[in-house]
Structure formats: C-alpha cells, structure tokens
VEXDREN-2710 file (C-alpha; in Angstrom, 1 decimal):
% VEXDREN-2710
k/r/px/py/pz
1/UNK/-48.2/50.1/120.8
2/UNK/-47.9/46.6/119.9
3/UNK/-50.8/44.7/121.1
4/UNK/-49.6/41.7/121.0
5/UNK/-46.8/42.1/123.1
6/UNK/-48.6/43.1/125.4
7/UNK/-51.3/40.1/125.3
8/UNK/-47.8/37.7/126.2
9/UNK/-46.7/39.8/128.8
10/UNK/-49.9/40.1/130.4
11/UNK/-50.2/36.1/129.9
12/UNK/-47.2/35.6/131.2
13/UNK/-47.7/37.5/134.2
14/UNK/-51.2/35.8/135.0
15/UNK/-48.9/32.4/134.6
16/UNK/-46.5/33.7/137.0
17/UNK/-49.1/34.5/139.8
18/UNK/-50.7/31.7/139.6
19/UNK/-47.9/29.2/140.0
20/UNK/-46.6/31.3/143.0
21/UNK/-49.8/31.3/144.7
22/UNK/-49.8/27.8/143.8
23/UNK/-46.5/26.9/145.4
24/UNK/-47.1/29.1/148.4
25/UNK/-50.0/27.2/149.4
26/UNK/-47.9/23.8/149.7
27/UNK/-45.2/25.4/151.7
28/UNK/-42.8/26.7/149.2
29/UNK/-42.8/29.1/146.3
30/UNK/-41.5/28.1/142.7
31/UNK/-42.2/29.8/139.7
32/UNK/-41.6/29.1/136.0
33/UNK/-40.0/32.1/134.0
34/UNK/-40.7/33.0/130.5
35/UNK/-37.8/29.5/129.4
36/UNK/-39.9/27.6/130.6
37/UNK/-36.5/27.0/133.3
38/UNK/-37.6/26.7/136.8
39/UNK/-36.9/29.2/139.6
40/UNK/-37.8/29.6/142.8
41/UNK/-37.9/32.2/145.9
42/UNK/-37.2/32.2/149.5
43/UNK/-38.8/30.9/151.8
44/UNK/-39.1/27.2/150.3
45/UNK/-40.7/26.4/152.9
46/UNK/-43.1/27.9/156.3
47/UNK/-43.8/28.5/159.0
48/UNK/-41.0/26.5/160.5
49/UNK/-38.2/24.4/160.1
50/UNK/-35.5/25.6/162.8
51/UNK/-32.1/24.3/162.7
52/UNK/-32.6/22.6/159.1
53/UNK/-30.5/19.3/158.5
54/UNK/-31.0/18.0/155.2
55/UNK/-29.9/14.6/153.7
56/UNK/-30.8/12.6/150.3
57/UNK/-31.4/9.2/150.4
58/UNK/-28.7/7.5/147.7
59/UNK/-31.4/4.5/147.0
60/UNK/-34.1/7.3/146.4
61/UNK/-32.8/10.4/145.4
62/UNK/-35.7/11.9/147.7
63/UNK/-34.5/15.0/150.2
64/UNK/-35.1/14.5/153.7
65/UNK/-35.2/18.0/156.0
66/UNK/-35.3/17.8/159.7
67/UNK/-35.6/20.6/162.3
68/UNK/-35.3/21.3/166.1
69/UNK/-38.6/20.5/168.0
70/UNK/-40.7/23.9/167.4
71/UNK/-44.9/24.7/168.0
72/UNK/-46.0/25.9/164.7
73/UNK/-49.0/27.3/166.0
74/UNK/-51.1/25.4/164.2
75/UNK/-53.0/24.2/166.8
76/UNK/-51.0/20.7/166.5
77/UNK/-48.5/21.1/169.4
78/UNK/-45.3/20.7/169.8
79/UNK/-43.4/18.7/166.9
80/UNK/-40.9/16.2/168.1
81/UNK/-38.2/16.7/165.5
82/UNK/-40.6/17.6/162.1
83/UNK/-39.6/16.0/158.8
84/UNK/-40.3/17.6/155.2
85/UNK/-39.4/15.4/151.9
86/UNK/-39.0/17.2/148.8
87/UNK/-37.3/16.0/145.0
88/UNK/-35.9/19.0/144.4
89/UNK/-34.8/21.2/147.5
90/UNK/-37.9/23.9/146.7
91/UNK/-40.9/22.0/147.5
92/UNK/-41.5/20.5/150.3
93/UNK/-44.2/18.4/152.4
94/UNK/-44.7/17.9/155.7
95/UNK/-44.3/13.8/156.5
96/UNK/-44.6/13.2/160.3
97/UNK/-42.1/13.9/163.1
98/UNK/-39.2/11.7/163.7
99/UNK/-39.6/10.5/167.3
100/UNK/-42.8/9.4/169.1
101/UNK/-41.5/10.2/172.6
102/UNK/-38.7/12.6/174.0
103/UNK/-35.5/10.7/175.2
104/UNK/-35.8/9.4/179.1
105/UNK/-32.4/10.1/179.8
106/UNK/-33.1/13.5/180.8
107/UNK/-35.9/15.3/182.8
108/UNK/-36.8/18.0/180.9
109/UNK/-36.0/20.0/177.7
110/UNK/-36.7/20.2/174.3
111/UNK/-34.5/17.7/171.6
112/UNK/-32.8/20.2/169.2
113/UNK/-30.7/20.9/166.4
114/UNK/-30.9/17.0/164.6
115/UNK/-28.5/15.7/162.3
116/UNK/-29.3/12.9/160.2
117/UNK/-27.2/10.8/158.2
118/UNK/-26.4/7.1/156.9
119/UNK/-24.7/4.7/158.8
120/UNK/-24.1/1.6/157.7
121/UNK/-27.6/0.4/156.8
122/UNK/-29.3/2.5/158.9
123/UNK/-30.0/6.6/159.7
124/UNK/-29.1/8.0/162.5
125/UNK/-29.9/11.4/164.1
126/UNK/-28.4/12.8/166.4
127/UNK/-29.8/15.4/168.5
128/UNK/-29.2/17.8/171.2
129/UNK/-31.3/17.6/174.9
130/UNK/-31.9/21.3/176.5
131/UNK/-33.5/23.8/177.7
132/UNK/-32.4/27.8/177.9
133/UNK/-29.6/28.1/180.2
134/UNK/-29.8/24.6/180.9
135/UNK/-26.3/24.1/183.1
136/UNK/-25.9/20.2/181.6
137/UNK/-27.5/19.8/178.2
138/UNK/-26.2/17.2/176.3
139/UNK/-26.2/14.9/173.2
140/UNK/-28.0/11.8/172.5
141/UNK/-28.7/9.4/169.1
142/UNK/-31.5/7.6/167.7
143/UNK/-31.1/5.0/164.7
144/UNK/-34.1/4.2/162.7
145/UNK/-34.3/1.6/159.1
146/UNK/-35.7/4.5/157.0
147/UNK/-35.3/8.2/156.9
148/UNK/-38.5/8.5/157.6
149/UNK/-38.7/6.8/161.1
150/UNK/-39.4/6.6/163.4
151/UNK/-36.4/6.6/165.3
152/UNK/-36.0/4.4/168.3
153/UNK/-33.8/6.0/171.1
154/UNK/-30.0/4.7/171.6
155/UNK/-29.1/7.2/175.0
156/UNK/-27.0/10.2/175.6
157/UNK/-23.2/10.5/174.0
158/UNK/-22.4/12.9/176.7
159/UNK/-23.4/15.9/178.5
160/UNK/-21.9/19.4/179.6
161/UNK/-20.7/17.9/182.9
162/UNK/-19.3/14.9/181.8
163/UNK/-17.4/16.0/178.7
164/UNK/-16.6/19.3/180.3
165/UNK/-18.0/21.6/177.3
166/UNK/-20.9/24.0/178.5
167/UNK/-23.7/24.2/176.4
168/UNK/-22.9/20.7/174.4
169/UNK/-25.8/21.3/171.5
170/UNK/-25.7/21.3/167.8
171/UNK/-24.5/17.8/167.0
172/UNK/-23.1/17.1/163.7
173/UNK/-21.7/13.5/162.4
174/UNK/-18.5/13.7/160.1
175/UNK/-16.3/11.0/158.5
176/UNK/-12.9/11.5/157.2
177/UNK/-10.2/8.9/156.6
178/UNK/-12.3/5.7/157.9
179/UNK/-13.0/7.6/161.3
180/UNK/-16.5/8.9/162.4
181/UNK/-17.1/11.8/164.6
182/UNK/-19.3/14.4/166.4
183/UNK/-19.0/17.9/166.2
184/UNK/-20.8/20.3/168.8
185/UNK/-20.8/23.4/170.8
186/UNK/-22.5/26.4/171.2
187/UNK/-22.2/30.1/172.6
188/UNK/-20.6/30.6/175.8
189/UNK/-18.0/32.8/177.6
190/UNK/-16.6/30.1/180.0
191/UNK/-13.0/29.1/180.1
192/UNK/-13.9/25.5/178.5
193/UNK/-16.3/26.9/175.5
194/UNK/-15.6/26.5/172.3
195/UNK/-16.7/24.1/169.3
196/UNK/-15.2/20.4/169.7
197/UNK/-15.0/17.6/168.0
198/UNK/-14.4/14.0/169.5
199/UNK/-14.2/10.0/167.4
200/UNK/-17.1/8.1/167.4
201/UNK/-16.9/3.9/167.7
202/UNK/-17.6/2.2/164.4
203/UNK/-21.1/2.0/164.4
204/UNK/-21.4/5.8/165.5
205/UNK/-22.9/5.1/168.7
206/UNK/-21.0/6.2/171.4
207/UNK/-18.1/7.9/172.2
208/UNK/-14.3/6.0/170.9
209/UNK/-12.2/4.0/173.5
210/UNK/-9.6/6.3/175.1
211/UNK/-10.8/9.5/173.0
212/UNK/-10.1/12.6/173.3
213/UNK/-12.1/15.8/172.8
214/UNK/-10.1/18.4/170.1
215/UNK/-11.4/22.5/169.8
216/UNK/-12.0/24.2/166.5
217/UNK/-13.5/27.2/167.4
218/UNK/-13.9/29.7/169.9
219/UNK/-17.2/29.8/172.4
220/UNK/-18.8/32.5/169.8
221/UNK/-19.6/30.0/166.9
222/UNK/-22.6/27.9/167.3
223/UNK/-23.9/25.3/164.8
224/UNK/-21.1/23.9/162.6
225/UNK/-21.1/22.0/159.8
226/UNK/-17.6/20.7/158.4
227/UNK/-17.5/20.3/154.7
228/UNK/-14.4/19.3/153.0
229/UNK/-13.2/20.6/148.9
230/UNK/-10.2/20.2/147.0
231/UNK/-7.4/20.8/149.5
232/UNK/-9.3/22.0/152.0
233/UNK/-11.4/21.3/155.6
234/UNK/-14.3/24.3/156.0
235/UNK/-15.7/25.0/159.2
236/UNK/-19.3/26.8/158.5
237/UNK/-21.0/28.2/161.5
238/UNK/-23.2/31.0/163.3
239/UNK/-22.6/34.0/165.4
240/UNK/-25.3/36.1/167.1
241/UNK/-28.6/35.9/168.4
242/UNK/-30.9/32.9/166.2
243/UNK/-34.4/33.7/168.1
244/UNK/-35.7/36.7/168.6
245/UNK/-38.1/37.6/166.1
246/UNK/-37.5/40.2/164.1
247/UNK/-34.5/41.1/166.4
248/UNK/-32.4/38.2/165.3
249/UNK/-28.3/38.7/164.6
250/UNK/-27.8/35.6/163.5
251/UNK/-25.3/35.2/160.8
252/UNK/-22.9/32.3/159.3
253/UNK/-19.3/32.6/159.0
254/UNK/-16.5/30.5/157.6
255/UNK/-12.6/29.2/158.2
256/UNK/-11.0/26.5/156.2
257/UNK/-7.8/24.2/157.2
258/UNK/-5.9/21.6/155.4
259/UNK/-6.5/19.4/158.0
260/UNK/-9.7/18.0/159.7
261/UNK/-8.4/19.3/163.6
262/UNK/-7.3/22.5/162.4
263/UNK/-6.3/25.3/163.1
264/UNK/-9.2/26.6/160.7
265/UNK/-8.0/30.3/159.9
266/UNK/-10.2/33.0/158.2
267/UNK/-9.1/34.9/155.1
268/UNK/-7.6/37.2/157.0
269/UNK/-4.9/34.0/158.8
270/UNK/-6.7/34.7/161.9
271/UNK/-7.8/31.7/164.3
272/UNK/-11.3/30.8/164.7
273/UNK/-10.3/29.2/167.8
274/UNK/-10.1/32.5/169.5
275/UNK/-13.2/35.1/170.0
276/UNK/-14.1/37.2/167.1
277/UNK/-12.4/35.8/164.3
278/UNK/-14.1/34.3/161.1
279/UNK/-15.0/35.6/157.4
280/UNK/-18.4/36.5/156.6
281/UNK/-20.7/34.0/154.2
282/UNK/-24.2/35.0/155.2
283/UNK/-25.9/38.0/156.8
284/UNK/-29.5/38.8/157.1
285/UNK/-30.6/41.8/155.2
286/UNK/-34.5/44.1/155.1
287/UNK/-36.5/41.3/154.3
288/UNK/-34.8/38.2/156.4
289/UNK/-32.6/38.5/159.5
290/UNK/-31.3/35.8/162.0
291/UNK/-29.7/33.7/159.3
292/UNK/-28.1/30.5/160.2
293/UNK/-27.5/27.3/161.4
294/UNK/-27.0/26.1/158.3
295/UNK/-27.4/22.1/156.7
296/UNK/-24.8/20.6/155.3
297/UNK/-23.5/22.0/151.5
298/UNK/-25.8/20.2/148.9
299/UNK/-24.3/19.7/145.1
300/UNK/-27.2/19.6/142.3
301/UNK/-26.8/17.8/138.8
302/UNK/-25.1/20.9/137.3
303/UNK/-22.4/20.4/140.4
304/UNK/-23.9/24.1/141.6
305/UNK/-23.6/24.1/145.5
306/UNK/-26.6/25.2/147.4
307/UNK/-27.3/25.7/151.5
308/UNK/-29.9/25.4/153.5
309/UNK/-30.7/27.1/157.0
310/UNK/-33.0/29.2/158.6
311/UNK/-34.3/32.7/158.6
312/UNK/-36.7/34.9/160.0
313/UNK/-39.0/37.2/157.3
314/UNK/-38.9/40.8/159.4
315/UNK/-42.5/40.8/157.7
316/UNK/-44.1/38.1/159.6
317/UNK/-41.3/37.0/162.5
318/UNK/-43.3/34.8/165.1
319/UNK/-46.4/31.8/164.6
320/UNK/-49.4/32.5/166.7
321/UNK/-47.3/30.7/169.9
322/UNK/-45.0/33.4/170.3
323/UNK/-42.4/31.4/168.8
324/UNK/-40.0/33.3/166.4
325/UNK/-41.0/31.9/162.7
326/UNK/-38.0/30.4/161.3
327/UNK/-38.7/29.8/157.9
328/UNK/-36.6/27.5/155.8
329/UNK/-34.2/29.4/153.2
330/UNK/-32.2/28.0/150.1
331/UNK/-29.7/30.1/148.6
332/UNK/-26.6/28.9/146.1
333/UNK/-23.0/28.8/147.0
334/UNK/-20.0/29.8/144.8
335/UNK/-16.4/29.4/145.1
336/UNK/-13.4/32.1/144.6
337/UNK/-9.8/31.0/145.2
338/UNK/-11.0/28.4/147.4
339/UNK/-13.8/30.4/149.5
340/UNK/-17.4/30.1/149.7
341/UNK/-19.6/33.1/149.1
342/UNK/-23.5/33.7/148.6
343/UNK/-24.3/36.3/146.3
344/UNK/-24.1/39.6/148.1
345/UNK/-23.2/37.7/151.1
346/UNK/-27.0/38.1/152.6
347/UNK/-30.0/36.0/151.9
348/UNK/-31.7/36.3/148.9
349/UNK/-35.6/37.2/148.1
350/UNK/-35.6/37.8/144.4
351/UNK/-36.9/34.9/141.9
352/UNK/-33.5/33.2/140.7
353/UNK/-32.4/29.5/139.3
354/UNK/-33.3/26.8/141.1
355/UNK/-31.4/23.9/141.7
356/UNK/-31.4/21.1/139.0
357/UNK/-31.5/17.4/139.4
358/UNK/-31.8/14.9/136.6
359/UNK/-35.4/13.0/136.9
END
C-alpha cells in the first residue's frame, strides 16, 4: 500500500469537510476539489427563499435574490420580501427585507413572487398581493434608489377583477424593442386563465394607454420568466403543486417563439396556450421535489447559463412554522438545437462546477 497516497487522500478529505461544514453554516455549501477549482452543491442557500428572483447590479457586480414573504421559523416572523446578496450565485447572506410595511391598497394577504429589476435609475419590484383562493389578487410595484431598499410603495397595476385574469400573481418585467411589460398568471381552470402579458408606460409604472392584454399560455403554467436567444423568444414556467412539503409536483417546463406574443410551441409544435402542452426542463427527483418558479437565466464569465428557483429537500420539507422549506437551488443550463436542458432534466445534489465570475 502506498502510504502516502493515502496521507493526501485522507488530507484531502479532512479539507473537503471542513469547507462544507463551513459553507453550510453561512447558508450555502461550496467546496474546493482536489484543482483547487471551486464547486458547489445544492441547496446554496436555507431554509427559505420561495419564489427566487435574482438580479446583478451592473455598477456592482453584486447578486441580489429576493423571495415571496415566508416565516422561516426562526423565531423572527414573517419576512416582507427577504433579500440575500452574494458575488458569486453560491454564497449567500441574509441583508434585510425589502419593504417595511405591506401595500395599503389591499386588506389582507401576503406580497409574493417579487421581481426586481432596473429602471432607468432606479429598481423596481414588482410584486404579487394574495391570499389562497383569494377571488381578486392582484399586482402592485414598488421603486426604491438601491437594490437594497427599501422600497417605497407605487399602488396596484391591476387586479383579477379589473384586468379580467383570475389569479393575477407571478409578476415579471420584460423589455423588448423599446417597450416594457408585465407578465403574470397563475393556475386556474376558468374560461379567462392563462398567462398574459400587457405594455407598461415608460417609466414601468402603470399599465400603457389604450393597452391591451395578449395570452401566452394556458391556465396550467404558473410563474414565467421570458428569456430571449439567438432567434428565439422562451417562455420558462411551472406546473403542479409548489407547497406541500414533501408532496410537492412542482416542475418547470419550456416553449420558444420567434416572436415576443407568440404562439410559443413545445418541441413537439404543440401550443402552450392550450392545457397540457410544454417540454420538460426540470423535475424533482429523491432528494428535492417541487421544483420551480424559476429566476430569470443568469450567464457567468465562461458564458455558461445557470437558473435559479426553489426546491424542497424530501429530507427536511417544512421550518418549525409548518411552512414547506423552500430551499434555494442553482443548477446550469445547456443548449441543444436551440433548447434548454439541465442535466438529467431534475435538480441536481452532487458536488459539480460552479459558476465563474472574473474578480
């Protein structure tokens, strides 16, 4: 036997331990392998982050993650919209909440489901307004001079009732062409579901004179995100059931277009606008299950694309609260004649590269 093999594998092994335990203690886990070439595994960050949207400040280069308003059962309470910062999408600190107060143009609910992004000179999340089986949630926006807030409350965009979409949640802000929009819509089986899109104003505060509301997918989608490569307009969002615990069905699927209204069709030419349709991206698997509700695509330094969202660890599914433990998840995206896939098309668990940004 060679010893001394043996003495550098056994060193190696202490070094690994140690900077996972290391890692898990500030939220995330990150581990260096025997290249000295970081890696990481999921989750990068508990107990909770629901919902995740993440943006990077261009002046900065520092991540920003924000998540629907969840109890971590910590003892601390409800969080109004929790923030995490992070350099490099794997570790990540806790740095306040984004508002101080809910919204008054509503009674009750919690805010859900932010998306934050730059507008102008300033950042703007918006935010969904609900509670379960509320019959008129809607969608409101808050502006703020730093990513960091905190964000001072503008109103409601719209709600169920007055757009005529039930369930108006999951917000997300888009621009194409010198135009600005909102995307939204989540699962229902009325005759007006379905995801929509509508144009903003300029300054992204309220809904466009004379607008009108367009549907890209069917009442079974939740969540979107629109992301736009090459030729091509993807629609990314989730199907199934995001909080149950270990229960969860949640999983994301995909259509593309080659045009920003659609029709987004799946590989297999089939509509997303009508119920069932989509191709697979992300399932849940033994270890994690209700994966979804996704952040917007991420390219790192080596132009590898990498997603964010959510996922619940079948080992440990709900905080001390009752609430299910969403967990926030990191995995890398590839392309194949113009599709996204993750690797296996489930979330992963195993050490693998991270993502890499220059210093």
């Amino acid at each position: 036997m060679n010893f001394s093999k043996v003495s550098f594998r056994i060193v190696v092994g202490a070094l690994l331990l140690s900077c996972s335990s290391y890692a898990t203690r500030v939220g995330s886990r990150a581990i260096t392998n025997q290249d000295s070439s970081l890696t990481y595994a999921n989750p990068v960050f508990e107990p909770i982050l629901a919902d995740p949207t993440v943006f990077r400040d261009p002046s900065t280069g520092v991540f920003y993650a924000y998540g629907t308003q969840d109890n971590w059962g910590d003892g601390q309470g409800s969080r109004l919209v929790p923030i995490l910062q992070s350099s490099d999408l794997i570790h990540w600190r806790s740095v306040g909440n984004a508002l101080r107060e809910k919204p008054n143009w509503k009674s009750k609910g919690g805010i859900w489901a932010p998306d934050v992004v730059q507008v102008y000179h300033q950042y703007h999340l918006y935010y969904a307004y609900s509670t379960w089986g509320d019959p008129n949630p809607g969608i409101g926006v808050a502006v703020a001079k730093t990513p960091e807030g905190p964000f001072t409350d503008q109103g409601k965009l719209f709600d169920s009732k007055s757009i005529d979409v039930p369930n108006s949640i999951d917000p997300f802000y888009y621009e194409d062409q010198g135009k600005k929009y909102v995307f939204w819509g989540s699962f229902s089986d009325a005759p007006t579901q379905g995801t929509f899109g509508v144009e903003l104003t300029d300054d992204g505060l309220d809904i466009a004179a004379d607008a009108e509301k367009f549907k890209l997918a069917a009442g079974d989608f939740e969540a979107v995100i629109i992301h736009k490569r090459n030729d091509y307009y993807y629609f990314i969002g989730s199907k199934g059931s995001c909080c149950e615990g270990k229960k969860s069905t949640y999983r994301v699927l995909v259509g593309r277009s080659s045009t920003l209204k659609g029709p987004y069709l799946d590989k297999q030419g089939r509509d997303i606008a009508e119920r069932g349709n989509g191709t697979l991206l992300l399932k849940g698997n033994s270890r994690f299950v209700g994966t979804g509700h996704n952040s917007r695509i991420i390219t790192d330094d080596n132009e590898q694309d990498w997603m964010l969202y959510h996922g619940i660890d079948t080992q440990n599914d709900r905080v001390a609260s009752g609430t299910s433990r969403r967990v926030l998840m990191l995995d890398a995206i590839s392309w194949k004649d113009e599709w996204p896939s993750v690797a296996g098309d489930t979330a992963s668990f195993a050490p693998q590269a991270a993502p890499y940004f220059k210093k």
